[in-house]
NUZA-391977 format. One record per atom (N, C-alpha, C): atom name; residue in one letter; z, x, y. Coordinates in nm, 2 decimals. Each point is the difference from the previous one (the first is absolute). Layout:
<nodes>
atomo,residuo,pz,px,py
CA,a,Z,X,Y
...
</nodes>
This chain:
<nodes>
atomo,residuo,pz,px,py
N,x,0.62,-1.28,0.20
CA,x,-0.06,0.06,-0.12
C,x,-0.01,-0.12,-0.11
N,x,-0.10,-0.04,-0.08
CA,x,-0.02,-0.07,-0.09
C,x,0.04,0.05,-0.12
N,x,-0.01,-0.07,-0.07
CA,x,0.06,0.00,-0.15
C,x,-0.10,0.08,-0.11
N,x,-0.14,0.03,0.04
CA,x,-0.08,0.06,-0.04
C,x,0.01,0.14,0.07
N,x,0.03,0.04,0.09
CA,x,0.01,0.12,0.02
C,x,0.06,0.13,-0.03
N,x,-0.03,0.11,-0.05
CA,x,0.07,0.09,-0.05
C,x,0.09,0.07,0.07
N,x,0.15,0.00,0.04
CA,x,0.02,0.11,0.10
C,x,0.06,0.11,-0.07
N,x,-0.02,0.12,0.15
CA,x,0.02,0.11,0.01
C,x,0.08,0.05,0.07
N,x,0.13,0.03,0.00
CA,x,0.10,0.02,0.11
C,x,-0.03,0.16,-0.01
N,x,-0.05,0.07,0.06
CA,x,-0.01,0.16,0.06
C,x,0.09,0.02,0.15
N,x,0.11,-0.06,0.04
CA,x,0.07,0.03,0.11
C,x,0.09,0.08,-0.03
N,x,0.00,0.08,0.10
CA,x,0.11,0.11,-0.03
C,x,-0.11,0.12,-0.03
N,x,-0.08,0.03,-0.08
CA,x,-0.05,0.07,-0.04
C,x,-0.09,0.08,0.12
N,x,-0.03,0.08,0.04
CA,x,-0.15,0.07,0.07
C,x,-0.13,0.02,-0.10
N,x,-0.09,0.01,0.04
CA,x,-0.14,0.03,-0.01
C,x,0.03,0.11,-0.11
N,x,-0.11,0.00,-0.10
CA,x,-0.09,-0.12,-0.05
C,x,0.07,-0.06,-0.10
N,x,0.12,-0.01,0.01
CA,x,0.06,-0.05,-0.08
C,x,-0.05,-0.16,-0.03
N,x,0.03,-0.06,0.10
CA,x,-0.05,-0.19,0.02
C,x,-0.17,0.01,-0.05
N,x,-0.09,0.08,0.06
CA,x,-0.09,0.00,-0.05
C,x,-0.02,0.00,-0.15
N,x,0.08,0.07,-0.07
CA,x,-0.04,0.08,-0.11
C,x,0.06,-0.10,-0.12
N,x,0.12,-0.10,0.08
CA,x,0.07,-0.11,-0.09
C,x,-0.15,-0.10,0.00
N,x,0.00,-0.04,0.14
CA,x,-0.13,-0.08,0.00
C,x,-0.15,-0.03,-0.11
N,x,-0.03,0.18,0.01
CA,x,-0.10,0.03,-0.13
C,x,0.02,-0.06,-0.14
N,x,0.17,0.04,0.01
CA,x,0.07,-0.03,-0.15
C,x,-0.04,-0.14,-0.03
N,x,0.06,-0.08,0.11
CA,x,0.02,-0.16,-0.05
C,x,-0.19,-0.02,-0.01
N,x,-0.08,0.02,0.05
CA,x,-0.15,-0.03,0.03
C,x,-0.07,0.07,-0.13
N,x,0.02,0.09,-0.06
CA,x,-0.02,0.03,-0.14
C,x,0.04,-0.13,-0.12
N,x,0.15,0.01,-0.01
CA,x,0.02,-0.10,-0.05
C,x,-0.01,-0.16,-0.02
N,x,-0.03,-0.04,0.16
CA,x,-0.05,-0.14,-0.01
C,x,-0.15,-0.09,-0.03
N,x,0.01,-0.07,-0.01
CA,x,-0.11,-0.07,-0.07
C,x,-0.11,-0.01,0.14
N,x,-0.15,0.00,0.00
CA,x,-0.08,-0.05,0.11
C,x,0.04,-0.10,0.06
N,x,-0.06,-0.05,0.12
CA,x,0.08,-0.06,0.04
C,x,0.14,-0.04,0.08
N,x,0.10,0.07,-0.06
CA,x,0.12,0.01,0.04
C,x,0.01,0.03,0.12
N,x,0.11,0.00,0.11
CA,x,0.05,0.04,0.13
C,x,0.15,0.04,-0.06
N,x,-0.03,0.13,0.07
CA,x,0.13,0.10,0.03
C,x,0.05,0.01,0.16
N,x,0.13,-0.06,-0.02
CA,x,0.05,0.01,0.16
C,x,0.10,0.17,-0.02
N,x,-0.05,0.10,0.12
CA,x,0.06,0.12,-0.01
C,x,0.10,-0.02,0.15
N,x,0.16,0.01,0.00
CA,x,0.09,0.06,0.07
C,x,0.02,0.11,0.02
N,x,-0.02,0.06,0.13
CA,x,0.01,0.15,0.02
C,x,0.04,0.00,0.12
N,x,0.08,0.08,0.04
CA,x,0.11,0.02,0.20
C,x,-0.09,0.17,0.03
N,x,-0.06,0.07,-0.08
CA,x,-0.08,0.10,0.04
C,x,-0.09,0.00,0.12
N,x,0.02,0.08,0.06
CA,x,-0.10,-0.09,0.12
C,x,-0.17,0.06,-0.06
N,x,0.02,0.14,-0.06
CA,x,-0.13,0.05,-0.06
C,x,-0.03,-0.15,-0.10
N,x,0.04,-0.05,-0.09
CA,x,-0.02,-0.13,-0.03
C,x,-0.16,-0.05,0.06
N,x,0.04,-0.05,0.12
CA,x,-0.06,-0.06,0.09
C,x,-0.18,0.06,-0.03
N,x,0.00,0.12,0.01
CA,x,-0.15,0.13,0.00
C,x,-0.02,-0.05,-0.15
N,x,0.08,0.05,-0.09
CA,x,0.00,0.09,-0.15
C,x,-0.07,-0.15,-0.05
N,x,0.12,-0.08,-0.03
CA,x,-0.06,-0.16,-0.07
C,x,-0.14,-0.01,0.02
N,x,-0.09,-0.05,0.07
CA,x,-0.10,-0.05,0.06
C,x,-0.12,0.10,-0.05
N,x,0.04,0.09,0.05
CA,x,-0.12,0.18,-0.09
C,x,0.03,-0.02,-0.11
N,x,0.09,-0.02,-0.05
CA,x,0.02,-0.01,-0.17
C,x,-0.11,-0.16,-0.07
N,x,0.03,-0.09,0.06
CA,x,-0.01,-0.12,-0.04
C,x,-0.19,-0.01,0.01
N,x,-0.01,0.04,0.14
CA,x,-0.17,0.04,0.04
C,x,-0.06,0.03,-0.08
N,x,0.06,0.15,-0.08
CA,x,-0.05,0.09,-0.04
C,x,-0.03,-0.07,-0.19
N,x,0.10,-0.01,0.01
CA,x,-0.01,-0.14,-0.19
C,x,-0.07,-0.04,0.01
N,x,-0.04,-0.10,0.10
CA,x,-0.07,-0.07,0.02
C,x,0.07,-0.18,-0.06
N,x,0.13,-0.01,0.06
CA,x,0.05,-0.09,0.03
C,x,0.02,-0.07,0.11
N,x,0.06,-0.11,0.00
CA,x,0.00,-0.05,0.10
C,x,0.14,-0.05,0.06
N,x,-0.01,0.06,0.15
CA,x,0.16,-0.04,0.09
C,x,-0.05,-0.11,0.06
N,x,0.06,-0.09,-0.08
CA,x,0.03,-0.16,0.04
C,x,0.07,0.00,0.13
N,x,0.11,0.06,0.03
CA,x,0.09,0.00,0.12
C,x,0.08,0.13,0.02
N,x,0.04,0.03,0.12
CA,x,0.09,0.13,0.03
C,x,0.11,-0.11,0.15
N,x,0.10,0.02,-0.07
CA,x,0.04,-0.06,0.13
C,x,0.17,0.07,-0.03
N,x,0.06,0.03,0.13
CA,x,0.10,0.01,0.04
C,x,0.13,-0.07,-0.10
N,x,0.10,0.11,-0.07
CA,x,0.11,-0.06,-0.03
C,x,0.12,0.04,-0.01
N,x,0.06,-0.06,0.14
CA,x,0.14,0.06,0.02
C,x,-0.02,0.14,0.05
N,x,0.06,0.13,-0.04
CA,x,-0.04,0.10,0.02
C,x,-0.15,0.11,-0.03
N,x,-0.05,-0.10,-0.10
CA,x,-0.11,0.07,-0.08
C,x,-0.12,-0.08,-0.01
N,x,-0.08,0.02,-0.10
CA,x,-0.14,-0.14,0.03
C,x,0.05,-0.05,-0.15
N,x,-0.10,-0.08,-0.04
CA,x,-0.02,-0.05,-0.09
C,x,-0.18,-0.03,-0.02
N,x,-0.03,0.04,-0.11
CA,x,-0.15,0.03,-0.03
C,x,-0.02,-0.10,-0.16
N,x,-0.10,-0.10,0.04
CA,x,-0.02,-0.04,-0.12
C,x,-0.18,0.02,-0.03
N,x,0.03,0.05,-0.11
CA,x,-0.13,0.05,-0.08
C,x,-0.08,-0.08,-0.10
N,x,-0.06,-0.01,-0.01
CA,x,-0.15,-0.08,-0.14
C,x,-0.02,0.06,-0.07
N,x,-0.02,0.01,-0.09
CA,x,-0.04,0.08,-0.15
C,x,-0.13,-0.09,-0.03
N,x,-0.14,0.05,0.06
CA,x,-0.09,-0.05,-0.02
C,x,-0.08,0.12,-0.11
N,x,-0.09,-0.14,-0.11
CA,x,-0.08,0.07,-0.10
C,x,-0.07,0.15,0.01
N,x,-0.03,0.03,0.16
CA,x,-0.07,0.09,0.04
C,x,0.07,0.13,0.02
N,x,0.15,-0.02,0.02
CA,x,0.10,0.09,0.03
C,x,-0.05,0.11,-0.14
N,x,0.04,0.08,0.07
CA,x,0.01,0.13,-0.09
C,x,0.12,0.10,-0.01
N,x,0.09,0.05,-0.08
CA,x,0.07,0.09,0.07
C,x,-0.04,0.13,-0.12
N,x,-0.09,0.06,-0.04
CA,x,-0.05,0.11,-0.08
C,x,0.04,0.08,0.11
</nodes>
């Protein structure tokens, strides 16, 4: 994780909880930014990605962590979350 990245620990939690932290931090950050989201949910895996699509942001990476993935996200100009 870099030093610019926003993280999100949602482990432990189930659906749509991690999702719905995710939204949180992505409202709040600036264009630009990368949100790395932690989640051991395996719905995770589906929910993240439909969500992120759907904004119209962008999943930089989804990869495997430990028990759970790890999803990092873009907050591009175009994103939307209305």
């Amino acid at each position: 994780m870099s030093s610019s990245e926003i993280l999100v620990d949602a482990r432990g939690h189930r659906c749509p909880v991690p999702t719905l932290r995710l939204r949180r931090a992505l409202e709040a950050a600036a264009d630009g930014a990368r949100v790395r989201l932690l989640a051991d949910d395996p719905l995770a895996r589906i929910d993240v990605p439909h969500f992120v699509a759907g904004a119209g942001f962008v999943l930089v990476e989804l990869a495997p962590d430990g028990a759970g993935f790890s999803f990092l996200v873009e907050k591009s100009a175009a994103g939307s979350l209305a």
